[in-house]
C-alpha positions as MATLAB code, in Angstrom:
seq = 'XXXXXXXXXXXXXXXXXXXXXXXXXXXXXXXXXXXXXXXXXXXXXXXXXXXXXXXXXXXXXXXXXXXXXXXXXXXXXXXXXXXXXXXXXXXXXXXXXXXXXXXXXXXXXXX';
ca = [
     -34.351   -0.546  -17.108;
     -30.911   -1.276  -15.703;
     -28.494    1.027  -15.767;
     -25.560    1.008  -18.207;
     -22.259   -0.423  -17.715;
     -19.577    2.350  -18.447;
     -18.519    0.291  -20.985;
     -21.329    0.494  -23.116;
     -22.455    3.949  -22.223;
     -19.255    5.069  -23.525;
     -19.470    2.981  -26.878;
     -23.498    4.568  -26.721;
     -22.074    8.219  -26.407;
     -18.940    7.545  -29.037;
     -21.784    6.895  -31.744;
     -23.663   10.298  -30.923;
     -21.925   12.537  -33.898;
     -21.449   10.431  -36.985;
     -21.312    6.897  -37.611;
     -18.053    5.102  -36.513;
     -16.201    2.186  -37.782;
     -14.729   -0.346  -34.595;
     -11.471    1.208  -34.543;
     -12.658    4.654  -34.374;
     -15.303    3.534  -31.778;
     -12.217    2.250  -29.682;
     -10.308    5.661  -30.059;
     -13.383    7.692  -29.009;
     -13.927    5.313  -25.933;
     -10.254    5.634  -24.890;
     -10.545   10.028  -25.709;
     -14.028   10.329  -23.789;
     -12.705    8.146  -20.501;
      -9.399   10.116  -19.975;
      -8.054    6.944  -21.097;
      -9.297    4.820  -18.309;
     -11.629    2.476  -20.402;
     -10.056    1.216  -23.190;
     -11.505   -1.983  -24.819;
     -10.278   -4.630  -26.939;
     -11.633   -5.251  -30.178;
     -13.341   -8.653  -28.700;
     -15.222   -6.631  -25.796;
     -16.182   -4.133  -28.556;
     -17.574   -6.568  -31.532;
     -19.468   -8.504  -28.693;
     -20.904   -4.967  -27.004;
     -21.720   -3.818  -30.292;
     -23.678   -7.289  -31.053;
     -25.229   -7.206  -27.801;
     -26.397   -3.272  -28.519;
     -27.522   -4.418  -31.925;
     -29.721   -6.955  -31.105;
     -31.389   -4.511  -28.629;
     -31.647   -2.355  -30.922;
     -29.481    0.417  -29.753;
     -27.226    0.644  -32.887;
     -27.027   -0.469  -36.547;
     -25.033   -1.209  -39.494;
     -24.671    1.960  -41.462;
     -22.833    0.652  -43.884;
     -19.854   -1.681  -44.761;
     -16.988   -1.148  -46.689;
     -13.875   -3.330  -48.100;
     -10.104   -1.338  -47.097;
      -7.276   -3.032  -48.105;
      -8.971   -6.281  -48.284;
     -10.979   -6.317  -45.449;
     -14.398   -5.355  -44.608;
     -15.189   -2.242  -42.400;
     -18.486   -2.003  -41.043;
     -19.763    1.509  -39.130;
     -22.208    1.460  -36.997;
     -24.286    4.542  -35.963;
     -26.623    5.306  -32.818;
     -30.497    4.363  -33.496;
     -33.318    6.493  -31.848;
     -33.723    4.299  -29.779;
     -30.649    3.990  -28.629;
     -29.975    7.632  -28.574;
     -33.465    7.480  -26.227;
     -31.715    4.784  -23.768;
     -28.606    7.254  -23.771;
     -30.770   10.405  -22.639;
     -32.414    8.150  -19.797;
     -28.531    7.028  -18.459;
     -27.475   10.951  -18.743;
     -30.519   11.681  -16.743;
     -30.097    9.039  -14.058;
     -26.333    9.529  -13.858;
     -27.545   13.451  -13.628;
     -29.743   12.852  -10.696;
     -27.423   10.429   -8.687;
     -24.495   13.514   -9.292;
     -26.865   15.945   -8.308;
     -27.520   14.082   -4.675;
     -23.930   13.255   -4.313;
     -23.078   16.792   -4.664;
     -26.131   18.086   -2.460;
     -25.174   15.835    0.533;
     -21.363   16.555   -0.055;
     -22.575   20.304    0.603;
     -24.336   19.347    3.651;
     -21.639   17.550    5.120;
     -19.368   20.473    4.401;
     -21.322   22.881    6.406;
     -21.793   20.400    8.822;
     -18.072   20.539    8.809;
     -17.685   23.968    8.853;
     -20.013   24.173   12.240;
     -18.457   21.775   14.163;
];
């Protein structure tokens, strides 16, 4: 399984409390990056295709506000399960970063 683009982990991880409508996706993307990511609503609609056809998210529901429709979409199981498996993997690469940062610290520290 390839790893996830930031991207998309942070869309992923946005949809992990209730279910979001685009614009509030692209507000929680922005607040969970420090504002470093911050998509346009093209990247977004074409991620969130792309995630729903691999089933990683759904429709919850669709609404009409002011005249236009507002769809939310909410994390599946499945894509909650391809979450966990990035947090893990991202865990284990921080994890060795951190041990051989250590390492070359004492390292440092004998020299």
């Amino acid at each position: 399984m390839p790893p996830l683009q930031e991207p998309t982990f942070l869309v992923l991880t946005a949809l992990t409390g209730e279910p979001l409508h685009g614009y509030g996706i692209l507000q929680q993307v922005t607040a969970l990056s420090g504002g470093t990511v911050v998509l346009g609503a093209g990247t977004l609609y074409g991620a969130l295709d792309r995630l729903a056809e691999q089933g990683l998210v759904a429709v919850e529901r669709e609404e009409a506000v002011d005249g236009r429709l507002r769809r939310y979409y909410r994390l599946t199981d499945e894509g909650a399960a391809r979450l966990a498996a990035e947090v893990d993997r991202l865990r284990r690469n921080a994890n060795a970063a951190a041990a051989g940062l250590r390492r070359r610290g004492r390292r440092a520290g004998l020299a």
